[in-house]
C-alpha positions as CSV (number, residue, x, y, z in Angstrom):
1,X,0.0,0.0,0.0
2,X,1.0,3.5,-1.0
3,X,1.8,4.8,2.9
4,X,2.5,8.2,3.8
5,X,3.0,8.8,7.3
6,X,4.5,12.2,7.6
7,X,6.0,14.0,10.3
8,X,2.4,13.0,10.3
9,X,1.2,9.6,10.7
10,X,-1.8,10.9,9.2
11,X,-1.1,10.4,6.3
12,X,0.2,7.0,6.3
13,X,-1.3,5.2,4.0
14,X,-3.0,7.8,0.9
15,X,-4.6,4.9,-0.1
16,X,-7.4,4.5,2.2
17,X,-8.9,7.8,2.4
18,X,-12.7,9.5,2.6
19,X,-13.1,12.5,1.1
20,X,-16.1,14.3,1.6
21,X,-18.3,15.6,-1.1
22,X,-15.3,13.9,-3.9
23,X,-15.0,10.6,-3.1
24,X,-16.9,7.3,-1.8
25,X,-15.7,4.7,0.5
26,X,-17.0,0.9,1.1
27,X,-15.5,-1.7,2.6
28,X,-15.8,-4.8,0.7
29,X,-14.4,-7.5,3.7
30,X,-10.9,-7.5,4.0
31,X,-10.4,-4.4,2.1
32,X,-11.0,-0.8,1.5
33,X,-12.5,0.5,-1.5
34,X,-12.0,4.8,-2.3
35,X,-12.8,6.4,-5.2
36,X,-12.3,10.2,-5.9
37,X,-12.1,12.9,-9.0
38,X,-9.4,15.2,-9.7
39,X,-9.5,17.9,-12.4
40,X,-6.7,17.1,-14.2
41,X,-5.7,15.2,-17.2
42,X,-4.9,11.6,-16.1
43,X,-1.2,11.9,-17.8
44,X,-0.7,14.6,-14.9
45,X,-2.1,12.7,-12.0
46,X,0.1,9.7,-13.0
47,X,3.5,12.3,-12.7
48,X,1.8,13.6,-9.3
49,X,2.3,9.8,-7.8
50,X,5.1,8.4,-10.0
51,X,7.9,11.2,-10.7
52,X,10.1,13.1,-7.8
53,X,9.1,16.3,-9.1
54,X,5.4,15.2,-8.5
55,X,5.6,13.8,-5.3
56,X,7.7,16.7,-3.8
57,X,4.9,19.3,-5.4
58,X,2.1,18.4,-3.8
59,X,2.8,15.0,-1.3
60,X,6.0,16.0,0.9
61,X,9.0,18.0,0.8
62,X,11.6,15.1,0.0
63,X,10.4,12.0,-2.3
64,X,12.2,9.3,-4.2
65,X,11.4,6.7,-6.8
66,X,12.5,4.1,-9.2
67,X,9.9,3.2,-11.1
68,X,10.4,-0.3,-11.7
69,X,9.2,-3.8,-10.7
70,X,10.4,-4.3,-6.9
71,X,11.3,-0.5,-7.2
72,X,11.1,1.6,-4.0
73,X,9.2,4.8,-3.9
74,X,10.4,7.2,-0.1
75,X,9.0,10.0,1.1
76,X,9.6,11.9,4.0
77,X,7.3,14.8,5.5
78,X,9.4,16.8,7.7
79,X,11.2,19.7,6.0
80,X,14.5,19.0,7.7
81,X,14.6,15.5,7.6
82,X,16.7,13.4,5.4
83,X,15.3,10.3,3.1
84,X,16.9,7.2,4.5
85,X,16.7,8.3,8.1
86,X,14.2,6.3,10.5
87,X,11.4,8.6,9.8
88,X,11.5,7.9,6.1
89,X,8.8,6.1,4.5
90,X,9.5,3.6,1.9
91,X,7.1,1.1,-0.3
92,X,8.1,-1.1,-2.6
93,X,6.3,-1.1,-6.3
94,X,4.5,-4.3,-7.0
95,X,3.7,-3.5,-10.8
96,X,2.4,-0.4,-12.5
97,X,0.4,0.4,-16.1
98,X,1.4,3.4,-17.3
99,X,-1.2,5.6,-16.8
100,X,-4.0,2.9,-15.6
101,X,-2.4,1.3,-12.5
102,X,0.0,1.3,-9.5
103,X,0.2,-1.6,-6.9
104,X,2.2,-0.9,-3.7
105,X,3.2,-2.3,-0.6
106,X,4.6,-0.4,2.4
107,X,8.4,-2.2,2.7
108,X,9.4,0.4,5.8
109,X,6.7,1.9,7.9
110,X,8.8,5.1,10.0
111,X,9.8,4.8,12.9
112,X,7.1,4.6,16.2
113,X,4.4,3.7,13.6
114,X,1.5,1.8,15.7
115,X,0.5,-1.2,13.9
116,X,3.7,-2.5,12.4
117,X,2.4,-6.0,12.4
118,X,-1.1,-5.1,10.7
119,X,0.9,-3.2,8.2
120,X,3.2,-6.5,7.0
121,X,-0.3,-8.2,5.7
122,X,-1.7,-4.7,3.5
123,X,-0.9,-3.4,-0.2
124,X,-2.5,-1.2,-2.0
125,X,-3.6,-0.5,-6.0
126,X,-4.0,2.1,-7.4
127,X,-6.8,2.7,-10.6
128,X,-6.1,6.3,-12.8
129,X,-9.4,6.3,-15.7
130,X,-9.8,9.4,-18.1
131,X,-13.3,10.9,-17.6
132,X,-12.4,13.5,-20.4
133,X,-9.6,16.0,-21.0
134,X,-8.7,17.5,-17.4
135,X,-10.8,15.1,-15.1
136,X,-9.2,11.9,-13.8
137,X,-11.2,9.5,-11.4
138,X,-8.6,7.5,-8.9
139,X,-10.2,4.2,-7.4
140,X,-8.0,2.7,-4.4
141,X,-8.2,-0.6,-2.9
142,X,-6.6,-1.5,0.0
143,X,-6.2,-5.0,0.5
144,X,-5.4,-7.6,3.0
145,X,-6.9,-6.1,5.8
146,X,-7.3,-9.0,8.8
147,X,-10.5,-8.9,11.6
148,X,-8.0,-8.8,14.8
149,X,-7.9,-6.0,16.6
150,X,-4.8,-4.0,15.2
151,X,-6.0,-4.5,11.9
152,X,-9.7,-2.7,12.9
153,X,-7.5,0.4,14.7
154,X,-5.3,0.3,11.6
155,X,-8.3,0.9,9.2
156,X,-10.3,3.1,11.1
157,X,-7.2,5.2,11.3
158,X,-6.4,5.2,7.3
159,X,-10.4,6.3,6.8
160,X,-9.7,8.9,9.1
161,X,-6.4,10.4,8.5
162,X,-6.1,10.7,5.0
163,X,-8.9,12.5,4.0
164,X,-6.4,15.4,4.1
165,X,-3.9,14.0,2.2
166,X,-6.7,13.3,-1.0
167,X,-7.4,17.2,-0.4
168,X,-4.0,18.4,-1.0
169,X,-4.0,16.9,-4.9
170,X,-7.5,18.0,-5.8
171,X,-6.0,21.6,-4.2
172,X,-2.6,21.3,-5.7
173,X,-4.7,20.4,-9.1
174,X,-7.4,22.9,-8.2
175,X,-4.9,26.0,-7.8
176,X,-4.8,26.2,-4.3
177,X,-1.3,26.0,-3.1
178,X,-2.6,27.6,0.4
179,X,-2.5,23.7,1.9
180,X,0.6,22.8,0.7
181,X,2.3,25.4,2.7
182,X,3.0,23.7,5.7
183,X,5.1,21.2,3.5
184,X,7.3,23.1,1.6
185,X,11.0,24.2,3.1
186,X,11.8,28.1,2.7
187,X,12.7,28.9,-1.1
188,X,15.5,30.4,-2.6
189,X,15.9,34.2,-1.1
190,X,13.1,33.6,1.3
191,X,14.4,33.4,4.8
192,X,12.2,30.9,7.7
193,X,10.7,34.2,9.6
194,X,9.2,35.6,6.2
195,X,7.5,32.4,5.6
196,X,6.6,32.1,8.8
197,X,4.8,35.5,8.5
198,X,3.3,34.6,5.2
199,X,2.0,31.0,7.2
200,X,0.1,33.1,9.7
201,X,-2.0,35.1,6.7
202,X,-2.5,32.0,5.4
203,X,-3.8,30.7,8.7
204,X,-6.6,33.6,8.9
205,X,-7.3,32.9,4.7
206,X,-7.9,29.3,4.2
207,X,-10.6,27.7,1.9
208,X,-12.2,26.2,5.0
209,X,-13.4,27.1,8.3
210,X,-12.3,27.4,11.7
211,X,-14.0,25.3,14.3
212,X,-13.9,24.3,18.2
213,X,-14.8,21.6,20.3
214,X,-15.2,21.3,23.8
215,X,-14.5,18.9,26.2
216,X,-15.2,17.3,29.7
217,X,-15.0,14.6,31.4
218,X,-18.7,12.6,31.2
219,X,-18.4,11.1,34.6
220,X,-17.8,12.3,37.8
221,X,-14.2,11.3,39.9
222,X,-12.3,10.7,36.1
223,X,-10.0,13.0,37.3
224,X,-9.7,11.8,40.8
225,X,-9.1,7.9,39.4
226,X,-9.4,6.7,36.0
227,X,-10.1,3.2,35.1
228,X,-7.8,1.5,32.8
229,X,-9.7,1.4,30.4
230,X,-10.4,6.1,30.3
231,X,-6.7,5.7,30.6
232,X,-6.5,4.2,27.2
233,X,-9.1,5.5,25.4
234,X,-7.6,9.4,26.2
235,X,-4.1,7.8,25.1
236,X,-5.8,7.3,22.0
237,X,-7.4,10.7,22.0
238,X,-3.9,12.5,22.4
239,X,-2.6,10.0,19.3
240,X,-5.6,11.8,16.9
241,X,-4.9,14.9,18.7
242,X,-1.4,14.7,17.7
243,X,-2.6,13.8,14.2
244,X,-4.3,16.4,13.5
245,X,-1.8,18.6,14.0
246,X,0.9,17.0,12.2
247,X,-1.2,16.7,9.0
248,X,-1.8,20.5,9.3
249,X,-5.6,20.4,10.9
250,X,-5.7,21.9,14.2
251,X,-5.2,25.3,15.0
252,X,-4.4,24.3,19.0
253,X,-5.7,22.0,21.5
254,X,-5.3,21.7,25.2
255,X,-6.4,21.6,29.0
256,X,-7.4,24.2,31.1
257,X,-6.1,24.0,34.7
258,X,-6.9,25.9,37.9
259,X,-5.0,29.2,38.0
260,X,-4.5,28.1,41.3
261,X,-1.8,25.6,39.5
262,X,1.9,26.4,39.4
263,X,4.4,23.6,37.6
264,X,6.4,24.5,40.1
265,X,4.5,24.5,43.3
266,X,3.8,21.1,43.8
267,X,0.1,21.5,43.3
268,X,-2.4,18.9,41.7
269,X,-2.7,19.7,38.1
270,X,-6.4,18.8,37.9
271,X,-8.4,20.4,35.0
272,X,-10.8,22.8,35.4
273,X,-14.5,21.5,35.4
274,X,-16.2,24.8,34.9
275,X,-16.3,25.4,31.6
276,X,-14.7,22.9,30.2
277,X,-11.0,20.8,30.5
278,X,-10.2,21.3,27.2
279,X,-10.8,22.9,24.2
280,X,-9.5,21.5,20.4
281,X,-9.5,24.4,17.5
282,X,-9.3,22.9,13.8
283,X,-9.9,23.9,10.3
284,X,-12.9,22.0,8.5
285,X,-14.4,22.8,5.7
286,X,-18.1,23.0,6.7
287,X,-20.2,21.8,9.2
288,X,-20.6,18.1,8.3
289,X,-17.0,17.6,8.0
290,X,-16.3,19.1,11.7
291,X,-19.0,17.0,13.4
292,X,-17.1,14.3,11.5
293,X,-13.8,15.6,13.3
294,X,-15.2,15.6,16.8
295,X,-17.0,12.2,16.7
296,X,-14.0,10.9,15.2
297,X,-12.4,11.5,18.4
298,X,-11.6,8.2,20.5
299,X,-12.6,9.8,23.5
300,X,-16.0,11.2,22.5
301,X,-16.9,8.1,20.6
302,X,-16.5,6.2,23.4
303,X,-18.0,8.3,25.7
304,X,-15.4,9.1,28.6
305,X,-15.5,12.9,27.1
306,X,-18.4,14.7,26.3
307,X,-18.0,17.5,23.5
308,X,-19.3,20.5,22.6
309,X,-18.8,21.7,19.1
310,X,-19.2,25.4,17.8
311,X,-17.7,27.4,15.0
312,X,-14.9,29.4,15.7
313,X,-13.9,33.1,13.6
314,X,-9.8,33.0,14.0
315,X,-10.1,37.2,14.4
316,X,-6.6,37.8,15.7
317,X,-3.2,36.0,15.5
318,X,-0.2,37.6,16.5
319,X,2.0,38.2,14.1
């Protein structure tokens, strides 16, 4: 399977992603079926996932391939990392039709990847079809998913996570370089602190909206003792928390303690109750997609949080 799990492991495997409004998802047994549209010609899309140049415009800021039989195609999503290092991604190609098809199968999860054993059973194929002159439809199936349950985490967490990932071509396709961004090293001439700057009016002028959810505990005492089984389910929280940054969705997230609280002073570092222990601010791109978001949410699924979700206007960053 085609995996790309950035900085983010988000975006782990492309292959297995919802899109909302472009793309439909089943699951047909052991595997995952997605299909999406991208306005461009189908000779383009095939570059976009089979050439360096295409994969470091629009998938991640340093990208290998050799386009061969048993070929291996890397990719790594942190500006300042280095492919062959142990956050480097690498799949190996399984066979390929030039412009129709593309198997893969991730060779090299990176390093602190959750379900490295699920992973060893999975590939993925890829489908490119010409709808007409600058539309391409791209149908993925990822296959050899297994009933146990890192396999079930695995999936639900491709469905999730790389919805974002689908976005960025149609937006790289569509003439929106605003989400690529976060991706791309500073340029030739433009020093980190300018593009910082130019990040942050990005921030306040993306295509979607600015959300928030809020959080608290649904039963009484969770703070005072946690079963083992809260304790798990909010590990799991702060794993999609953290995903969601580092595929370039949330804004910020976090608790809110009693001002009463010094790191320092040796005090208990119990959230607050009133209004809420913690707030998550994310960009989605209308409402169904946010309630999406929250829901998605290990904690809230399961019901150890309950959650609260409102839009959010970001009015003023700092510059």
């Amino acid at each position: 399977m085609f995996q790309c799990l950035s900085a983010t492991l988000i975006r782990l495997s492309l292959f297995m992603v919802a899109i909302p409004l472009i793309t439909s998802a089943r699951d047909d047994g052991g595997e995952l079926v997605h299909e999406g549209v991208v306005n461009a010609p189908i000779g383009a899309v095939w570059q976009a996932f089979t050439t360096r140049e295409g994969l470091e415009s629009w998938m991640a800021p340093h990208a290998r391939i050799d386009l061969k039989v048993g070929g291996k195609m890397r990719t790594h999503y942190d500006p300042d990392g280095v492919i062959g290092d142990p956050k480097t991604i690498e799949n190996t190609i399984l066979s390929f039709d030039p412009p129709r098809m593309l198997s893969l199968k991730a060779t090299k999860p990176p390093a602190g990847f959750p379900f490295m054993e699920a992973i060893k059973s999975t590939w993925s194929v890829l489908y490119f079809e010409e709808l007409g002159p600058k539309r391409t439809r791209i149908t993925i199936r990822g296959l050899g998913y297994g009933n146990d349950e890192q396999s079930l985490k695995m999936r639900e967490f491709f469905d999730m996570g790389n919805a974002w990932t689908l976005a960025r071509l149609r937006e790289h396709f569509d003439g929106q370089p605003e989400a690529l961004a976060a991706s791309k090293s500073p340029t030739e001439g433009e020093d980190a602190p300018s593009q910082r700057a130019q990040a942050r009016n990005e921030e306040t002028n993306r295509p979607e909206r600015h959300w928030v959810y809020f959080l608290r505990p649904a039963r009484d005492g969770f703070f005072d003792k946690p079963t083992p089984e809260e304790t798990r389910i909010v590990g799991d929280h702060a794993q999609y928390i953290r995903r969601m940054l580092e595929e370039g969705r949330l804004v910020v997230a976090g608790p809110a303690f009693d001002p009463a609280y010094y790191p320092d002073s040796g005090g208990h570092a119990a959230p607050l109750e009133m209004p809420t222990p913690g707030i998550v601010i994310f960009r989605a791109r209308d409402l169904t997609e946010a309630k999406r978001i929250m829901e998605s949410d290990p904690a809230v699924r399961a019901g150890v949080f309950m959650a609260r979700l409102n839009a959010f206007k970001l009015a003023f960053i700092r510059k």
